[in-house]
C-alpha positions as CSV (number, residue, x, y, z in Angstrom):
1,X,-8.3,-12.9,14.2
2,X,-10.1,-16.4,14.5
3,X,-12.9,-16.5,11.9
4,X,-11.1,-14.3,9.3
5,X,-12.8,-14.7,5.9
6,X,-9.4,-14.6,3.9
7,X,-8.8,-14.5,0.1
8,X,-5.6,-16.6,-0.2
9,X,-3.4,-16.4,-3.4
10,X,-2.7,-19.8,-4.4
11,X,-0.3,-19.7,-7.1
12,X,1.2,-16.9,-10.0
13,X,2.0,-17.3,-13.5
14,X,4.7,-14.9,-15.1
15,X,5.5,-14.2,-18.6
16,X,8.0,-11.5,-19.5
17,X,7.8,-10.0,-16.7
18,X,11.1,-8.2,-15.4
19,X,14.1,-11.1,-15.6
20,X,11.2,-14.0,-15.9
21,X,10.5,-15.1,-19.7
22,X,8.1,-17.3,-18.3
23,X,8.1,-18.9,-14.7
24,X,5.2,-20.2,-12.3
25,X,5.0,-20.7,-8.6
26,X,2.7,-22.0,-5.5
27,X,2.4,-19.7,-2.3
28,X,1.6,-21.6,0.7
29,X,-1.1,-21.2,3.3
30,X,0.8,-19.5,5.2
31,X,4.6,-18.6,5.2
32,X,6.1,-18.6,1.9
33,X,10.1,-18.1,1.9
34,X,11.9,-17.1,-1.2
35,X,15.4,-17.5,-1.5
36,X,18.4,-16.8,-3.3
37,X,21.5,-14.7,-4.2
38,X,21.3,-11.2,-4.7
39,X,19.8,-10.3,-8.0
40,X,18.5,-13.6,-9.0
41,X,14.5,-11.9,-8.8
42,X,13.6,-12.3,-5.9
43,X,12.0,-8.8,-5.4
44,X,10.7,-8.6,-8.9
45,X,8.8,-11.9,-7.8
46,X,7.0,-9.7,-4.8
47,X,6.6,-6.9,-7.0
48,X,5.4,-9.6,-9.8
49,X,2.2,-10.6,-7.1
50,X,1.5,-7.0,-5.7
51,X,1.5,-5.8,-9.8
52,X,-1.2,-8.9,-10.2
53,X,-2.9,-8.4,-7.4
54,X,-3.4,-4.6,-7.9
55,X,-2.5,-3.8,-11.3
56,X,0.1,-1.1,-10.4
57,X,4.1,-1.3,-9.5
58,X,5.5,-0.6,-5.5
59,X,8.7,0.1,-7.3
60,X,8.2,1.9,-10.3
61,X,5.7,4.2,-11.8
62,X,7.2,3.7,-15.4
63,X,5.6,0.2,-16.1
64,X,8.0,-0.1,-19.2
65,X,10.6,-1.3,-16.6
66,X,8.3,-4.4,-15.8
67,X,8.7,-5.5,-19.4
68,X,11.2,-7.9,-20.1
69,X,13.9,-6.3,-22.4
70,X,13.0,-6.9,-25.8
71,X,9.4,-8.7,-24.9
72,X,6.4,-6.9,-26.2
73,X,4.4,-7.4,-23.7
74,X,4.4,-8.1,-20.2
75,X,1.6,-10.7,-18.0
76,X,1.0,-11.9,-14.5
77,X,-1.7,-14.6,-13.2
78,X,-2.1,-14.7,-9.8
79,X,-4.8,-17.3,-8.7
80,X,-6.8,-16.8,-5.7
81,X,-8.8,-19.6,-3.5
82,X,-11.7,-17.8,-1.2
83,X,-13.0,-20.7,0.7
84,X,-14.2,-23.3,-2.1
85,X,-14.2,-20.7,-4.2
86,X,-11.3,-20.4,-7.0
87,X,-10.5,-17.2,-8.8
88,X,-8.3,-15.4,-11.1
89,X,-7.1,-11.7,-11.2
90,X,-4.6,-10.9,-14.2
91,X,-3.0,-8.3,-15.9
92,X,-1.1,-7.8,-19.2
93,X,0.6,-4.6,-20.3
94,X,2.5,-3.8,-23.7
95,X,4.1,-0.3,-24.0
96,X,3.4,0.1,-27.5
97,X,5.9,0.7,-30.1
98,X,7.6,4.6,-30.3
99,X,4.7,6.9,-30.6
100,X,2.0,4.0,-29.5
101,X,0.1,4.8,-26.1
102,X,0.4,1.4,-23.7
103,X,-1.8,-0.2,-23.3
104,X,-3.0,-2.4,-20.2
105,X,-5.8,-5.1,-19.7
106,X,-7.2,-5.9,-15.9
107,X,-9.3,-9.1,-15.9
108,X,-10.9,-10.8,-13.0
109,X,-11.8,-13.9,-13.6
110,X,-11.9,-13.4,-17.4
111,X,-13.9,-10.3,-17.4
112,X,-12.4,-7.0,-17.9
113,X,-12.4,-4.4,-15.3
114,X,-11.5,-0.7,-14.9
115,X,-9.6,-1.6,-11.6
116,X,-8.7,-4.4,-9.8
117,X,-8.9,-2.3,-6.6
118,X,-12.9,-2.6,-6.9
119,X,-12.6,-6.4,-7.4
120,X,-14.7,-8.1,-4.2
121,X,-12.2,-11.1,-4.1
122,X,-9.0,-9.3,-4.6
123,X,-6.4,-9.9,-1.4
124,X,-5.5,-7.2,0.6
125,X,-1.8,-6.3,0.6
126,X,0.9,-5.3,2.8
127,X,4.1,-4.8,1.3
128,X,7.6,-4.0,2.9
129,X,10.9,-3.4,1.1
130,X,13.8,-1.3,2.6
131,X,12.7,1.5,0.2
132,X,9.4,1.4,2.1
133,X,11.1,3.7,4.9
134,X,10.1,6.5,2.6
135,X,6.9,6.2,4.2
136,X,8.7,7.5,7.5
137,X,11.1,9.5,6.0
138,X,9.3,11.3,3.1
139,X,6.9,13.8,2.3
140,X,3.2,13.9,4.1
141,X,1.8,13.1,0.9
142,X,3.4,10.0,1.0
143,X,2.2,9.0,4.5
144,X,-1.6,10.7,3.3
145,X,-2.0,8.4,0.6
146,X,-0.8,5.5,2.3
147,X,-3.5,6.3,5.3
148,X,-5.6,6.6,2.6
149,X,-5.1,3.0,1.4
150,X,-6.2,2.0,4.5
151,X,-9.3,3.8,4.7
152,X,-10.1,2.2,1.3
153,X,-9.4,-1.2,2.8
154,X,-11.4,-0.7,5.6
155,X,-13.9,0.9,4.3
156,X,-14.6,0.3,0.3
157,X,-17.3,2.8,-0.6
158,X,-15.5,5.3,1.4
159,X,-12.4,5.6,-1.5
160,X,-14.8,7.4,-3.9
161,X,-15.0,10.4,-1.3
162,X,-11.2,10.6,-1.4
163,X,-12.0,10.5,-5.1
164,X,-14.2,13.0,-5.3
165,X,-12.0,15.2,-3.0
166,X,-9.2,15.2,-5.6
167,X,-11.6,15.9,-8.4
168,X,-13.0,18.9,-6.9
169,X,-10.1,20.4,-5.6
170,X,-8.6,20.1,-8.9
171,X,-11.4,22.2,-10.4
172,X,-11.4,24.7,-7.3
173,X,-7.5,25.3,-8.9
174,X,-8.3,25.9,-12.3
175,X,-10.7,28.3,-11.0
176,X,-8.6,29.8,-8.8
177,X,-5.7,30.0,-11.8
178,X,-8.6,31.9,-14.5
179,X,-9.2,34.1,-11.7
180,X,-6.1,35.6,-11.0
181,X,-5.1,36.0,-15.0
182,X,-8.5,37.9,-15.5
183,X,-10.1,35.3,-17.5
184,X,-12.7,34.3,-15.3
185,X,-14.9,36.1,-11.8
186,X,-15.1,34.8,-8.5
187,X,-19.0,34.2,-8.6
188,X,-19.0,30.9,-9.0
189,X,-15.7,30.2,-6.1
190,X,-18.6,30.1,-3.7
191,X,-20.1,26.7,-5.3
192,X,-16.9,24.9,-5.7
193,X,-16.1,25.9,-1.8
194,X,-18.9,24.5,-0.6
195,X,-18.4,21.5,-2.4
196,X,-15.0,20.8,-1.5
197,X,-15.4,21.8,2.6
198,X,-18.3,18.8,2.1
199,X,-16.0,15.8,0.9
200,X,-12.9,17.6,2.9
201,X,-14.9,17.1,6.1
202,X,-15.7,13.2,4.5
203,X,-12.0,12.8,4.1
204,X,-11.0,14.0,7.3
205,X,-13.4,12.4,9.3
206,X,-12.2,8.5,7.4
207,X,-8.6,9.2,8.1
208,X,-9.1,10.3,11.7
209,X,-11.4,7.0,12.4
210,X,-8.7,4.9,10.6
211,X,-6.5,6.4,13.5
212,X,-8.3,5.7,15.8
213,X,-8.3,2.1,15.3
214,X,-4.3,1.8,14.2
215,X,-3.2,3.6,17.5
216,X,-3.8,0.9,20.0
217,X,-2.1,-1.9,17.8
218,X,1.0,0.3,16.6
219,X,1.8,1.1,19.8
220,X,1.9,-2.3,21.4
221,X,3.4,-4.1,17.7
222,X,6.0,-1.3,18.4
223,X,6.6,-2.7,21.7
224,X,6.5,-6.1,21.0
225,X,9.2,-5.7,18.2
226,X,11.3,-3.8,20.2
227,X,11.0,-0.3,19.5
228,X,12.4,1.4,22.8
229,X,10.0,4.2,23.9
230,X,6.2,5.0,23.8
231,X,5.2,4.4,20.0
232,X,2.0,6.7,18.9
233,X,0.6,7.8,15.7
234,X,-1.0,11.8,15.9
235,X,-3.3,12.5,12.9
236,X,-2.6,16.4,12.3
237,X,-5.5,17.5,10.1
238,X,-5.0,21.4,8.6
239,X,-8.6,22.2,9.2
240,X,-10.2,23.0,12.6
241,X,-13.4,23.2,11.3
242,X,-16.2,21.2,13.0
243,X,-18.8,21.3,10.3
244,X,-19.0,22.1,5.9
245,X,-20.0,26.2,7.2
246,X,-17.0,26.4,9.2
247,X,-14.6,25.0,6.6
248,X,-16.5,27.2,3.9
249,X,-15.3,30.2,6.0
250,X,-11.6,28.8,6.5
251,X,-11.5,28.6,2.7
252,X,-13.0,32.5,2.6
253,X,-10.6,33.7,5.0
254,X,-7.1,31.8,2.8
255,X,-8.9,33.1,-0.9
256,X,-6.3,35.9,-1.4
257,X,-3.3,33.7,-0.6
258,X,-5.0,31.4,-2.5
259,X,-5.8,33.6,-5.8
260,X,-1.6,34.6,-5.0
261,X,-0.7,31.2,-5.2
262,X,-3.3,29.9,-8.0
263,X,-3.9,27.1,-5.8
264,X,-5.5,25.9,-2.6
265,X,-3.7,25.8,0.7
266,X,-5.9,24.3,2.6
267,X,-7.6,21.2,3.5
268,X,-7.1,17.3,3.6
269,X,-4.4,17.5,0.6
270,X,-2.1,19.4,3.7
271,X,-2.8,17.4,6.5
272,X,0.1,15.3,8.1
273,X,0.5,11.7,9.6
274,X,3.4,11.5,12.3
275,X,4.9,8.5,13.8
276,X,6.3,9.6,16.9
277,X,8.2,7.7,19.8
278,X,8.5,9.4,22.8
279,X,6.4,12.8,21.8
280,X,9.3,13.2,18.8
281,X,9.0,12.1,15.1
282,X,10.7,9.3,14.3
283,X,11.2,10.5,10.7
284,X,13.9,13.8,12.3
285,X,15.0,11.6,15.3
286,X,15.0,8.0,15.0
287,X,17.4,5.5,13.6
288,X,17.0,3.6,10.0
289,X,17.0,0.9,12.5
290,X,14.4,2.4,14.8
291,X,12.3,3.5,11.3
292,X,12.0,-0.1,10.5
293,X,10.9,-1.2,13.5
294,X,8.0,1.5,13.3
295,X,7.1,0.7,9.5
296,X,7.1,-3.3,10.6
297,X,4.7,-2.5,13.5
298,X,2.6,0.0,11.2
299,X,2.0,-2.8,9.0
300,X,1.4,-5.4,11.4
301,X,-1.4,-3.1,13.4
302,X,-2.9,-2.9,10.0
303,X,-3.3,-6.3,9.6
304,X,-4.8,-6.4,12.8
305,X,-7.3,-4.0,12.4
306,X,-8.4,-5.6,9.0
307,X,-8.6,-9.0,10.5
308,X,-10.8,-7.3,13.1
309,X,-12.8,-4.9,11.0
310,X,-13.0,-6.8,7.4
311,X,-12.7,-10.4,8.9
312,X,-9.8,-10.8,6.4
313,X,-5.9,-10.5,6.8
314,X,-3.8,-9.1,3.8
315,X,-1.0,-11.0,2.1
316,X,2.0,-9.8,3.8
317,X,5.2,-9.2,1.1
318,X,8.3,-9.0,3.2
319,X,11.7,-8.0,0.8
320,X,14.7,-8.3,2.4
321,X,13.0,-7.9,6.2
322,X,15.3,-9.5,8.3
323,X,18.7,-8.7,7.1
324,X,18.9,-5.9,9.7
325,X,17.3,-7.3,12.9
326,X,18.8,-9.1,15.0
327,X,18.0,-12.5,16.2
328,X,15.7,-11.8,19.0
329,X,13.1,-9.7,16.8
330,X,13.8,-12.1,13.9
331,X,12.2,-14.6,16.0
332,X,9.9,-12.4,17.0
333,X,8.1,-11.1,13.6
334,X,8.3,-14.8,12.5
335,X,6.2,-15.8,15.4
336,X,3.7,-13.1,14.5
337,X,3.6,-14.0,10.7
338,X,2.9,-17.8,11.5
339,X,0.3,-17.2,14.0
340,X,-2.4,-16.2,11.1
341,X,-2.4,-15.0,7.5
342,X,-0.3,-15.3,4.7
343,X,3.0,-14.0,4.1
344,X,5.2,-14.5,1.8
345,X,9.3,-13.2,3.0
346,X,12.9,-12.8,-0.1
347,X,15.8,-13.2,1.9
348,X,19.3,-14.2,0.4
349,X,20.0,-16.2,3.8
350,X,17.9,-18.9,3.9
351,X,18.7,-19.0,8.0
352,X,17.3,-15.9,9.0
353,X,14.1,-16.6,9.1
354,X,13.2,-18.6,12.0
355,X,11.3,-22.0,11.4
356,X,12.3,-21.7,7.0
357,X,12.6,-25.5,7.5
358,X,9.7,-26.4,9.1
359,X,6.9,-28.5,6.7
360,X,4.3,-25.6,7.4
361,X,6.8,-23.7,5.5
362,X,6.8,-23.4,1.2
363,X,10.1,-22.6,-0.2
364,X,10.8,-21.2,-3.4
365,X,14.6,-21.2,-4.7
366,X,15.2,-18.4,-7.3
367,X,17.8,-18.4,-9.6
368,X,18.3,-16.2,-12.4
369,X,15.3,-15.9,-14.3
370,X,14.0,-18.9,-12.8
371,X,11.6,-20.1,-9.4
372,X,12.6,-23.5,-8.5
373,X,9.7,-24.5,-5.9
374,X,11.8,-26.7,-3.6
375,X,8.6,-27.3,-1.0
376,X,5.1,-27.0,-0.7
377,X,3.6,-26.2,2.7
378,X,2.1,-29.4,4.4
């Protein structure tokens, strides 16, 4: 990790945003601890930096909620330090009045953008919050998109082939729906196939070289925190095809189920991710407990392979993380957030998180609708 080029967020600004009518805070270096009672906003502060830093909620995908009740409008600052370098990513969204379409602005450094995801000095993220153990628990598309993510991060120009993937599958269905109600012929299915089977072999080929890097790190962050049994991640692509002719004829072979259906069944889109422990899948037989441990080590080999691959570590947004570990891997994931990187941890119990105290630490105290920065990292 030595040698990391990181983008470090510096500070945020708030205004209307959740249960904050207007509140500002600095994020140290490195740890960052955010305390307070339960409800005071301490999540909506994470949420508050991953919605600046990104432009969309991990909570929510009905933005109205992130609009302080009877605001017009919400906003968040977040200010960003890459070397001597100082930037500024922001975003402000107003739902509109009834009948009014919302509307959102994405800056970066004063200019507008389309997406803050495309933004060269945007920090990575990694983001944890008890209802993150959908990620285990939930549907494949869930764990796809989030594999996904990290592909993206890894590898920037290679989002657009995910992209495109989505694009053309989408047409390939509205096709394949014309078709089977007589309104349109098969002659053209050929051309879409071929097109799809090219990106779906792109896509495939990212996620299984993502893989390939996480597996080594899960398995031995798994260990380190405590998971009992051999951790592994299995990529389980849906296509066995080894080139765009073979896929073309897997596609051939499923176009009756598929005209049935009125939509493709094969490719990427189906493919599954499975964290396993022992050969089984942790999302049918392992604990919540044992599903924590897995997501913590997920996101901590991430990390890794970012420092290694990117040279730069993503701000690490820990809600309510050690509440249910005990004290041995509390100590534990604090050692590993304060040997690099920035991470910023909401607890309500200011003494479980090992070395809060320490002046390498900032503390922020939040009280209702309200950050009270009680220290600032030495």
């Amino acid at each position: 990790m030595d040698g990391a080029s990181d983008v470090r967020v510096v500070g945020i600004e708030l205004r209307d945003f959740r249960t904050y009518e207007r509140a500002e805070a600095a994020l140290g270096p490195g740890l960052t601890v955010v305390h307070g009672p339960n409800g005071a906003g301490k999540s909506n502060l994470l949420e508050a930096l991953y919605f600046g830093c990104t432009g969309r909620s991990p909570r929510t995908r009905n933005e109205r909620e992130l609009v302080r009740f009877d605001a017009p409008a919400a906003r968040v600052v977040v200010r960003c330090r890459e070397g001597s370098q100082q930037h500024e990513l922001s975003v402000a969204y107003g739902p509109g009045a009834s009948g009014e379409r919302p509307a959102k602005r994405l800056t970066a450094d004063g200019a507008p953008v389309e997406r803050l995801l495309d933004v060269d000095f945007r920090p990575l993220l990694s983001f944890f919050e008890p209802d993150r153990l959908e990620l285990l628990k939930g549907a494949p598309s869930v764990r796809r998109a989030h594999l996904d993510q990290l592909v993206a991060a890894l590898w920037p120009l290679r989002a657009s082939d995910r992209r495109e993937y989505s694009r053309v599958l989408a047409q390939r269905n509205a096709l394949l729906a014309r078709i089977r109600s007589g309104r349109a012929s098969d002659a053209t299915l050929a051309a879409w196939d071929r097109e799809l089977a090219t990106l779906a072999i792109a896509v495939r080929e990212h996620r299984a070289a993502a893989l390939q890097l996480l597996a080594e790190p899960f398995h031995d962050r798994a260990a380190q925190l405590g998971l009992v049994g051999d951790a592994a991640l299995v990529y389980r692509p849906r296509s066995r095809a080894v080139d765009v002719d073979e896929f073309v004829a897997e596609l051939n072979a499923r176009v009756q189920s598929d005209l049935e259906r009125g939509f493709s069944g094969h490719g990427p889109h189906r493919d599954e991710l499975a964290l396993l422990r022992d050969g089984r899948e942790l999302r049918l037989y392992g604990s919540q407990g044992e599903q924590r441990l897995a997501l913590l080590a997920l996101l901590l080999a991430e990390r890794d392979v970012l420092a290694h691959e990117r040279r730069r570590m993503p701000l690490m947004l820990l809600d309510d993380v050690m509440s249910e570990l005990d004290a041995e891997r509390r100590e534990l994931l604090a050692g590993e957030l304060a040997s690099g990187g920035q991470s910023v941890i909401a607890t309500t119990d200011f003494a479980h998180v090992p070395g809060a105290g320490s002046s390498h630490v900032a503390r922020l105290r939040i009280t209702t609708g309200a950050i009270l920065q009680e220290a600032l990292a030495a």
